[in-house]
NUROMI-247146 format. One record per atom (N, C-alpha, C, CB): residue number from 1; x, y, z; residue in three letters; atom name. Coordinates in nm, 4 decimals, always signed. Glycine has a CB too. Layout:
! NUROMI-247146
+-----+----------+----------+----------+-----+----+
:   k :       xx :       yy :       zz :   r :  a :
+-----+----------+----------+----------+-----+----+
: NUM :        X :        Y :        Z : ALA : CA :
...
+-----+----------+----------+----------+-----+----+
***
This chain:
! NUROMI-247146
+-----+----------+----------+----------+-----+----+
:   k :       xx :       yy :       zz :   r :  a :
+-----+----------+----------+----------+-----+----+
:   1 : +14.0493 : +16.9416 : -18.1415 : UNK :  N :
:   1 : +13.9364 : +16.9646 : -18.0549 : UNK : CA :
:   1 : +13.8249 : +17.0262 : -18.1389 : UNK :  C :
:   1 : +13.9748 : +17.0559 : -17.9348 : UNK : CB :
:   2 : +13.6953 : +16.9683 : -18.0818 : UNK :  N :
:   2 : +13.5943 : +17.0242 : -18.1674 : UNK : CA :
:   2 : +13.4823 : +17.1312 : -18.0948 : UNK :  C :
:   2 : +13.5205 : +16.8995 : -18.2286 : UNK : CB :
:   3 : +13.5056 : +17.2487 : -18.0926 : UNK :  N :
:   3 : +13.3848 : +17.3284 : -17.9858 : UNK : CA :
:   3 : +13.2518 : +17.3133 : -18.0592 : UNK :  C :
:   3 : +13.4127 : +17.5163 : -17.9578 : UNK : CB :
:   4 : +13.1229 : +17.2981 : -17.9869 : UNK :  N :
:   4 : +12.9963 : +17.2597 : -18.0878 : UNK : CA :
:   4 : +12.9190 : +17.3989 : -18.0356 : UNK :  C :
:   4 : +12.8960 : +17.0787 : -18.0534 : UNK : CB :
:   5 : +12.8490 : +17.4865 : -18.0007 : UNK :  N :
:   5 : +12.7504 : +17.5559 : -17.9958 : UNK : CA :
:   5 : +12.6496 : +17.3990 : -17.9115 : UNK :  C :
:   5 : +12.7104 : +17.6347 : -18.1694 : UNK : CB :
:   6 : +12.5905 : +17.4856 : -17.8171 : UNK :  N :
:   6 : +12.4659 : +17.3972 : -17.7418 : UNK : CA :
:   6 : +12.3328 : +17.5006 : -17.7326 : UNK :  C :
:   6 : +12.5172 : +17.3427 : -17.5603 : UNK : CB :
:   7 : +12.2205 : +17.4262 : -17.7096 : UNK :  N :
:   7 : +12.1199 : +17.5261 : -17.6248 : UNK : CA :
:   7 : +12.1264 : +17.6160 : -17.5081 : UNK :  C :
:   7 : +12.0357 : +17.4627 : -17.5833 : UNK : CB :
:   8 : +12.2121 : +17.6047 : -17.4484 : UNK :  N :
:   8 : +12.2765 : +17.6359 : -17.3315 : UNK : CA :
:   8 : +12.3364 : +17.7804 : -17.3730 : UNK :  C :
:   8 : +12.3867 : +17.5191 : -17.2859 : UNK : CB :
:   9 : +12.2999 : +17.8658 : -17.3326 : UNK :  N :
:   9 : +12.3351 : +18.0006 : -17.3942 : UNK : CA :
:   9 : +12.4478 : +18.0211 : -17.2891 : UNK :  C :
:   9 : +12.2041 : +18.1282 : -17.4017 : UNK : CB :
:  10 : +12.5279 : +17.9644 : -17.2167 : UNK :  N :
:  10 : +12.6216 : +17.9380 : -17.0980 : UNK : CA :
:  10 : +12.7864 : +17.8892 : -17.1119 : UNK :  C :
:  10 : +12.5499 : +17.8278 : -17.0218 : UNK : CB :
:  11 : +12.7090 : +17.7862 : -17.2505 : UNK :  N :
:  11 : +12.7997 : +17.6952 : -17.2484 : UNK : CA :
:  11 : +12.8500 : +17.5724 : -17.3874 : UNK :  C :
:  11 : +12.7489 : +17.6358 : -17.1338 : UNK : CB :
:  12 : +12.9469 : +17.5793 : -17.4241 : UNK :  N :
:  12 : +12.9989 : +17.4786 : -17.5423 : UNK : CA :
:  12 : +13.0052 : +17.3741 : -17.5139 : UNK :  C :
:  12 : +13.1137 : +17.4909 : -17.5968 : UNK : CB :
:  13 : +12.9963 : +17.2896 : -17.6000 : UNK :  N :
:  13 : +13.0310 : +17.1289 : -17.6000 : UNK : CA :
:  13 : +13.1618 : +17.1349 : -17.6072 : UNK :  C :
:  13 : +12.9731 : +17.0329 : -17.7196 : UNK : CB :
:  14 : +13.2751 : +17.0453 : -17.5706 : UNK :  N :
:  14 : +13.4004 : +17.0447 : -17.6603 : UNK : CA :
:  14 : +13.4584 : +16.8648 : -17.6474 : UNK :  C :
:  14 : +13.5342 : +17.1814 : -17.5871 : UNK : CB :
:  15 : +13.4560 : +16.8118 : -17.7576 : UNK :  N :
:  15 : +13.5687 : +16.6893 : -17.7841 : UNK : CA :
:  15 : +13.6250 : +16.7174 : -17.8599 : UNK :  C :
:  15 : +13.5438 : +16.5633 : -17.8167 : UNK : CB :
:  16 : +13.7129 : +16.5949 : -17.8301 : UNK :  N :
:  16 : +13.8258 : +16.5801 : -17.9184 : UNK : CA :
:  16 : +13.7606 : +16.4716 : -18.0798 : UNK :  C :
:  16 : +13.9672 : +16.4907 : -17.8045 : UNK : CB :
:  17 : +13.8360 : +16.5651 : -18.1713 : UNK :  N :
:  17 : +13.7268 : +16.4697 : -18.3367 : UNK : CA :
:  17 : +13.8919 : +16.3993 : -18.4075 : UNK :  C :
:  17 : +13.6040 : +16.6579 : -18.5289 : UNK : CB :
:  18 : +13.8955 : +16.3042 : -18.4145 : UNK :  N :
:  18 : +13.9500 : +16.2067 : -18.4929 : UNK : CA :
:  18 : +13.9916 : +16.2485 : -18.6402 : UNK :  C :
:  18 : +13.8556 : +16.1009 : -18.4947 : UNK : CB :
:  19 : +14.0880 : +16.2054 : -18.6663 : UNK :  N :
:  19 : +14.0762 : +16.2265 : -18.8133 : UNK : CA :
:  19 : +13.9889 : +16.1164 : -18.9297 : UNK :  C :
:  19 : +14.2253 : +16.2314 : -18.8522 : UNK : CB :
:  20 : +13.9014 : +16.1603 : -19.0171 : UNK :  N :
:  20 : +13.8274 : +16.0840 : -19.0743 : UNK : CA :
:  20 : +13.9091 : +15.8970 : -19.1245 : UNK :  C :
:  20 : +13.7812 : +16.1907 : -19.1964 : UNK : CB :
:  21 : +14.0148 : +15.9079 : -19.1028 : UNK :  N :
:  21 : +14.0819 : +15.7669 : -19.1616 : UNK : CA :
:  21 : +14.0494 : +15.6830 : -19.0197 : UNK :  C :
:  21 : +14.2831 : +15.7765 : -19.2122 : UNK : CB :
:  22 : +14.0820 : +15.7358 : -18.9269 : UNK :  N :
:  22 : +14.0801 : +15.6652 : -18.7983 : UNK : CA :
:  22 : +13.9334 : +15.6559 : -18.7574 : UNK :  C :
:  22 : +14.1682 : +15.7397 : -18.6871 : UNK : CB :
:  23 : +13.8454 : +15.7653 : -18.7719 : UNK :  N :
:  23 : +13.6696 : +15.7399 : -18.7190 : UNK : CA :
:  23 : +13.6365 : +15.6831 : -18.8671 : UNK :  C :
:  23 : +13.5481 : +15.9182 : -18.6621 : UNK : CB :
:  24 : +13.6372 : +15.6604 : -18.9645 : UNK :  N :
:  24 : +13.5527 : +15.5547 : -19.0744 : UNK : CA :
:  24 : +13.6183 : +15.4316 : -19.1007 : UNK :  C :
:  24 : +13.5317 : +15.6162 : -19.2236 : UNK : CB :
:  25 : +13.7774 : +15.4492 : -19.0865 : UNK :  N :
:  25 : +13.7994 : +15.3307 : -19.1382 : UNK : CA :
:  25 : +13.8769 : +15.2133 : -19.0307 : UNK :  C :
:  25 : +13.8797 : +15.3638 : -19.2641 : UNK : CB :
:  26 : +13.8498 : +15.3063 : -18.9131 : UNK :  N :
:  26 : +13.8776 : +15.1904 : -18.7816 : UNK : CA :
:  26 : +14.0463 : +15.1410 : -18.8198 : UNK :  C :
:  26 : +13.7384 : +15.0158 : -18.7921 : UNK : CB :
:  27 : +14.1091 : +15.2076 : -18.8347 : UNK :  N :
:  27 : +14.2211 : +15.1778 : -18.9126 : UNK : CA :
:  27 : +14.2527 : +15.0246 : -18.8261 : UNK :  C :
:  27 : +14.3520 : +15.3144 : -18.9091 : UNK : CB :
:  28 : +14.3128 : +15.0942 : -18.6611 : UNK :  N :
:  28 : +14.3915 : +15.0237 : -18.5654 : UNK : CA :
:  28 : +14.2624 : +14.9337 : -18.4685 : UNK :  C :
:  28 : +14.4957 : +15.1487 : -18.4691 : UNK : CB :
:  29 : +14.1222 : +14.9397 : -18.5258 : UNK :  N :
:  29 : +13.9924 : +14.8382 : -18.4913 : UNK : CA :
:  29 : +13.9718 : +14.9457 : -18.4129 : UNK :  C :
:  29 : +13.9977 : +14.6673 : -18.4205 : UNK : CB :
:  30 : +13.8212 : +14.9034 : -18.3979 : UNK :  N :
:  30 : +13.7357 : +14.9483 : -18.3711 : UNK : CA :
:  30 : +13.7248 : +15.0196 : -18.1764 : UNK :  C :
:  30 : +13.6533 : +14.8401 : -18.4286 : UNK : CB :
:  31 : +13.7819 : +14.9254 : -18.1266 : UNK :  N :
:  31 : +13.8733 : +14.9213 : -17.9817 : UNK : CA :
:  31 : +13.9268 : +15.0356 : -17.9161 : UNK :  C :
:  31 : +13.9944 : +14.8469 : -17.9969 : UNK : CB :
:  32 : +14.0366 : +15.0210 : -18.0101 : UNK :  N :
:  32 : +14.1487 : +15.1412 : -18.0119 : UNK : CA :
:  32 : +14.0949 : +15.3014 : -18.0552 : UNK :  C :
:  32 : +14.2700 : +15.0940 : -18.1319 : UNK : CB :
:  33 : +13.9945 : +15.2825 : -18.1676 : UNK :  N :
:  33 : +13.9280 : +15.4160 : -18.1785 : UNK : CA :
:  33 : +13.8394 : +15.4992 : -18.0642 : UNK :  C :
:  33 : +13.8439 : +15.3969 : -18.2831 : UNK : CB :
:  34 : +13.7536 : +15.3684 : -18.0173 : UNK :  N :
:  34 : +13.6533 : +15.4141 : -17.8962 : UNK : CA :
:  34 : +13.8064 : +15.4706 : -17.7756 : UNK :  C :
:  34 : +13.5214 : +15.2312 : -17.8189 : UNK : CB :
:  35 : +13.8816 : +15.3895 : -17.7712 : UNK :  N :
:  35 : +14.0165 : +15.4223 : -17.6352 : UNK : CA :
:  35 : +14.0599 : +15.5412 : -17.6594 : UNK :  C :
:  35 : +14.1685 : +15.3231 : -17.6301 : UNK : CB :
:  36 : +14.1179 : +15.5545 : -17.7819 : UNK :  N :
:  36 : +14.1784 : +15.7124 : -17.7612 : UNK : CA :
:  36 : +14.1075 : +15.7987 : -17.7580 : UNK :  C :
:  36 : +14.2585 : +15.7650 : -17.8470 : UNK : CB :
:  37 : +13.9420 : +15.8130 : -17.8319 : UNK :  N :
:  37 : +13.8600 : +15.8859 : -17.8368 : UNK : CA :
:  37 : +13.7964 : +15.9106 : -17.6665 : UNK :  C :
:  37 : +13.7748 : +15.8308 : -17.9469 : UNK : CB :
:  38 : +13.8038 : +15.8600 : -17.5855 : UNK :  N :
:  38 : +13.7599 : +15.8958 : -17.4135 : UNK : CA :
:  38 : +13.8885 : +15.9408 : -17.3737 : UNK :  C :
:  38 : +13.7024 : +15.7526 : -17.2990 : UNK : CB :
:  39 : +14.0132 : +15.8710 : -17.3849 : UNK :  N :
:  39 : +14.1549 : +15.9404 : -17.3560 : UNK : CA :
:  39 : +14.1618 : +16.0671 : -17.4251 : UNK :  C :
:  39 : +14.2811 : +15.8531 : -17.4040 : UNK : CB :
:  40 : +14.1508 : +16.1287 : -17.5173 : UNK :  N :
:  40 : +14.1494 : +16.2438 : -17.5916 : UNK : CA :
:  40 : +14.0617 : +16.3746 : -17.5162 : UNK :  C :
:  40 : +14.0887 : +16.1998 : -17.7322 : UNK : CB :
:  41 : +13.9145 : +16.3144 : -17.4747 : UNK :  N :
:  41 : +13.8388 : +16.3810 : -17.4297 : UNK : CA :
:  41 : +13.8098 : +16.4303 : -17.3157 : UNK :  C :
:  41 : +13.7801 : +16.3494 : -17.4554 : UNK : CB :
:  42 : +13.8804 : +16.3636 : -17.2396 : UNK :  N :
:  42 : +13.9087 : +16.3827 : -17.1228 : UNK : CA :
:  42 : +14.0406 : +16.4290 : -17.0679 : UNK :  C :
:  42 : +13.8789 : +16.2877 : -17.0791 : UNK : CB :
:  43 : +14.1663 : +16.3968 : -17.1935 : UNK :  N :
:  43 : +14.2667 : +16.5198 : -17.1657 : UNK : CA :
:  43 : +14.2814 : +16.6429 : -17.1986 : UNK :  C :
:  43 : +14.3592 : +16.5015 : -17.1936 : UNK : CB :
:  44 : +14.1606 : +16.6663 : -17.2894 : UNK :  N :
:  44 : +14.1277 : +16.8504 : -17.3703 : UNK : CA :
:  44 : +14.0520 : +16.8499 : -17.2234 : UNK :  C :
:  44 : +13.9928 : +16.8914 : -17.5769 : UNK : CB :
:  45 : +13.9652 : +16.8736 : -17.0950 : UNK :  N :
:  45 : +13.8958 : +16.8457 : -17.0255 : UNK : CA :
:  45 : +13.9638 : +16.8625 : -16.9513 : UNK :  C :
:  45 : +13.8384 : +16.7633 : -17.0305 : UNK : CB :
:  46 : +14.0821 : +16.8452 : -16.8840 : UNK :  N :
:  46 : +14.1551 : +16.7936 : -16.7700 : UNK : CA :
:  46 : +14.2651 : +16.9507 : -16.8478 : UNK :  C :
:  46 : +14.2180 : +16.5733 : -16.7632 : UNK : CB :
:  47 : +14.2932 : +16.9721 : -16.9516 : UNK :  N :
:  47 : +14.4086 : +17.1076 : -16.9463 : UNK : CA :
:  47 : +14.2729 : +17.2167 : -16.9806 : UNK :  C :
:  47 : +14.5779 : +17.1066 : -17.1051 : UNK : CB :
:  48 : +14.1489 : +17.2103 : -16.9907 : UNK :  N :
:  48 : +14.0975 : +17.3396 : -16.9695 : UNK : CA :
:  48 : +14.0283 : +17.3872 : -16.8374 : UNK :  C :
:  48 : +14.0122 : +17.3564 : -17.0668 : UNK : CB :
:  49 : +14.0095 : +17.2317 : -16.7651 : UNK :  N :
:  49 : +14.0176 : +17.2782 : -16.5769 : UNK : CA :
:  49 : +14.1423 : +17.3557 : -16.5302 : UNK :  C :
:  49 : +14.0272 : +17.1282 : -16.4652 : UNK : CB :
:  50 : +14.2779 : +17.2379 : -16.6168 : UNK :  N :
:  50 : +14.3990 : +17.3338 : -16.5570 : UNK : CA :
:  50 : +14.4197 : +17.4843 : -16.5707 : UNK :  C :
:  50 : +14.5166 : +17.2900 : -16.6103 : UNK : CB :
:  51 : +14.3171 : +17.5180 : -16.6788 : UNK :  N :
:  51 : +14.3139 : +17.6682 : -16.7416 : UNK : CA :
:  51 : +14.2120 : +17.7568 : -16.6993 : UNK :  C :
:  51 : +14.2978 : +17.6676 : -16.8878 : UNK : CB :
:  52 : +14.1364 : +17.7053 : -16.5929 : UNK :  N :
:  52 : +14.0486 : +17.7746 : -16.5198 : UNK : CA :
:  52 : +13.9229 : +17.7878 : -16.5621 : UNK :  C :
:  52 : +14.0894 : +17.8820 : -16.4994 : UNK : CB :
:  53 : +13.9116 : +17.6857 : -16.6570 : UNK :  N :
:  53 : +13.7295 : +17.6757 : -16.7200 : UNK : CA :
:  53 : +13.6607 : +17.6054 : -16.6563 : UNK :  C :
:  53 : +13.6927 : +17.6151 : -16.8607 : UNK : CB :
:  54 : +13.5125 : +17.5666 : -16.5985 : UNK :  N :
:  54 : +13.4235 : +17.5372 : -16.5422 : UNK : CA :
:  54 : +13.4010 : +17.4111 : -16.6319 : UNK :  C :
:  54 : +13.3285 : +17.6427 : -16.5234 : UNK : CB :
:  55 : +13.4137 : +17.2970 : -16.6150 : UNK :  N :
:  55 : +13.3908 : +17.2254 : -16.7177 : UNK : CA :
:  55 : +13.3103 : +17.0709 : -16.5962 : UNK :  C :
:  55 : +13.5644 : +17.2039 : -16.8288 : UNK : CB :
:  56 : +13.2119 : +17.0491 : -16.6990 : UNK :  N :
:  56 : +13.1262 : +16.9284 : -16.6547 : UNK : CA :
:  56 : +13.1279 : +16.8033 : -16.8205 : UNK :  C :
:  56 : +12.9278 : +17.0099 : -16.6037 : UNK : CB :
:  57 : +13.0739 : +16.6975 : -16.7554 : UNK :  N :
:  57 : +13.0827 : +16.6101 : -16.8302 : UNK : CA :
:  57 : +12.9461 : +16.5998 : -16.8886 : UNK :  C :
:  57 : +13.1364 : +16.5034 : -16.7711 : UNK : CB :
:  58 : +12.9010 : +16.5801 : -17.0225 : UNK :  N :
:  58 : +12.8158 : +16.6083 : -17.1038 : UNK : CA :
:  58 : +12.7594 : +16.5027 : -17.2026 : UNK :  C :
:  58 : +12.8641 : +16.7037 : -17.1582 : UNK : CB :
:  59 : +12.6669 : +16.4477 : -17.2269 : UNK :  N :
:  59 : +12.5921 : +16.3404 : -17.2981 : UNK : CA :
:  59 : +12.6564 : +16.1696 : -17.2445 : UNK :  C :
:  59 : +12.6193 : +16.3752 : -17.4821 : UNK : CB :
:  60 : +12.7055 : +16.0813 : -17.3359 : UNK :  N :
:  60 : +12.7014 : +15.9784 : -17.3093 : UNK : CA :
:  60 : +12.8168 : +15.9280 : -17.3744 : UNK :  C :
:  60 : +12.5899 : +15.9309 : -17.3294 : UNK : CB :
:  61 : +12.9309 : +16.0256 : -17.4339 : UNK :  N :
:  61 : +13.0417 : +16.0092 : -17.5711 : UNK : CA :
:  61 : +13.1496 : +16.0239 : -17.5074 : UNK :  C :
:  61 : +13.0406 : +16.1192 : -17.7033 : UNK : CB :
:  62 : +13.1436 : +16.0817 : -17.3744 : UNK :  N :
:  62 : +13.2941 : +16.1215 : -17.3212 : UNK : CA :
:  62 : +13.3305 : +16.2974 : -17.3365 : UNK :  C :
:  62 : +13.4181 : +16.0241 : -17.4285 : UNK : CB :
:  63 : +13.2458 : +16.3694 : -17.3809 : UNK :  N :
:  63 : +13.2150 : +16.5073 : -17.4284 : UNK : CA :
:  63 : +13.1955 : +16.5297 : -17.3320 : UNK :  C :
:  63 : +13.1244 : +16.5509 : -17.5191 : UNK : CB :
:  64 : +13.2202 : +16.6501 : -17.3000 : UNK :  N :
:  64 : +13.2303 : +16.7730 : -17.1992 : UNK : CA :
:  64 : +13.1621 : +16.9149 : -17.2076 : UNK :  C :
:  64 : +13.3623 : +16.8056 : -17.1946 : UNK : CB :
:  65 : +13.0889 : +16.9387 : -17.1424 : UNK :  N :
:  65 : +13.0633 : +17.1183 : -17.1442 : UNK : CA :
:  65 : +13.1356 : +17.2293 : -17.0974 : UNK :  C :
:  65 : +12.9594 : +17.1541 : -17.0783 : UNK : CB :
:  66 : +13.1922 : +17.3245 : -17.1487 : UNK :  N :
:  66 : +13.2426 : +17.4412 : -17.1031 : UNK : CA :
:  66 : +13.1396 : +17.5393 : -17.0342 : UNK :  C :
:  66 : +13.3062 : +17.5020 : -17.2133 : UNK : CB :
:  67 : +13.1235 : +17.5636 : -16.9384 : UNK :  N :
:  67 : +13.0245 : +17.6810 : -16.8651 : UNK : CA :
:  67 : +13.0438 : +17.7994 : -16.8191 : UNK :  C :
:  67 : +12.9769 : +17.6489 : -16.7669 : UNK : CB :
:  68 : +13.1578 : +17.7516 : -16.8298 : UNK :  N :
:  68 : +13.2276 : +17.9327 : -16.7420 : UNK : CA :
:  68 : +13.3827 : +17.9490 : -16.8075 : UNK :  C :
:  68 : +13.2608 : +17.9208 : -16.4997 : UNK : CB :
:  69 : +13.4016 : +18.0812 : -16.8381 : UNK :  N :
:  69 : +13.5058 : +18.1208 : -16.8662 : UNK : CA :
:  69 : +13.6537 : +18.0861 : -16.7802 : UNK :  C :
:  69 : +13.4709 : +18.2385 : -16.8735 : UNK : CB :
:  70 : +13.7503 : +18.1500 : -16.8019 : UNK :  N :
:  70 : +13.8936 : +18.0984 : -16.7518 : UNK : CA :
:  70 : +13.8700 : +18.1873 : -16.6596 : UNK :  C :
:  70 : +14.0415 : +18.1048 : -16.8404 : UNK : CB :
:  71 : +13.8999 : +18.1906 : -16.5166 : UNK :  N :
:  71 : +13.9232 : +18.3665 : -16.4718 : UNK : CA :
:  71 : +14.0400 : +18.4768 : -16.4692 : UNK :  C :
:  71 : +13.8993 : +18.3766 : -16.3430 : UNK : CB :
:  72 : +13.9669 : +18.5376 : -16.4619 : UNK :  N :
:  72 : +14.1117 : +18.6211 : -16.5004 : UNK : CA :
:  72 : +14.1624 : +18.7230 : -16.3844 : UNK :  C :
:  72 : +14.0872 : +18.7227 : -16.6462 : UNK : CB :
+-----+----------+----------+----------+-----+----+
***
């Protein structure tokens, strides 16, 4: 998982980042990279709702924003 810093003084970006063999060299095509990369991003997404984070969907990549903490 990759957390990014945003403008959003609220809130992180977070996907899931590939390992460089699989995002440059398309090992298993080009297909399969875009597939697991939305499956990936949306299951880091789906266990930090389960974990009580505020999370919305963010740009156009399958990326997500964190906005609110877990509660406690």
């Amino acid at each position: 998982m990759c957390p990014t810093p945003t403008s959003d003084p609220d809130g992180v970006i977070v996907a899931w980042t590939q390992h460089d063999r699989m995002a440059v060299e398309f090992v298993h095509g080009y297909d399969a990279y875009v597939g697991v990369q939305e499956t990936m991003n949306y299951a880091v997404a789906d266990v930090l709702v389960a974990m009580g984070f505020a999370v919305e969907e963010f740009g156009q990549a399958s990326a997500h924003i964190v906005t609110r903490g877990a509660a406690t």
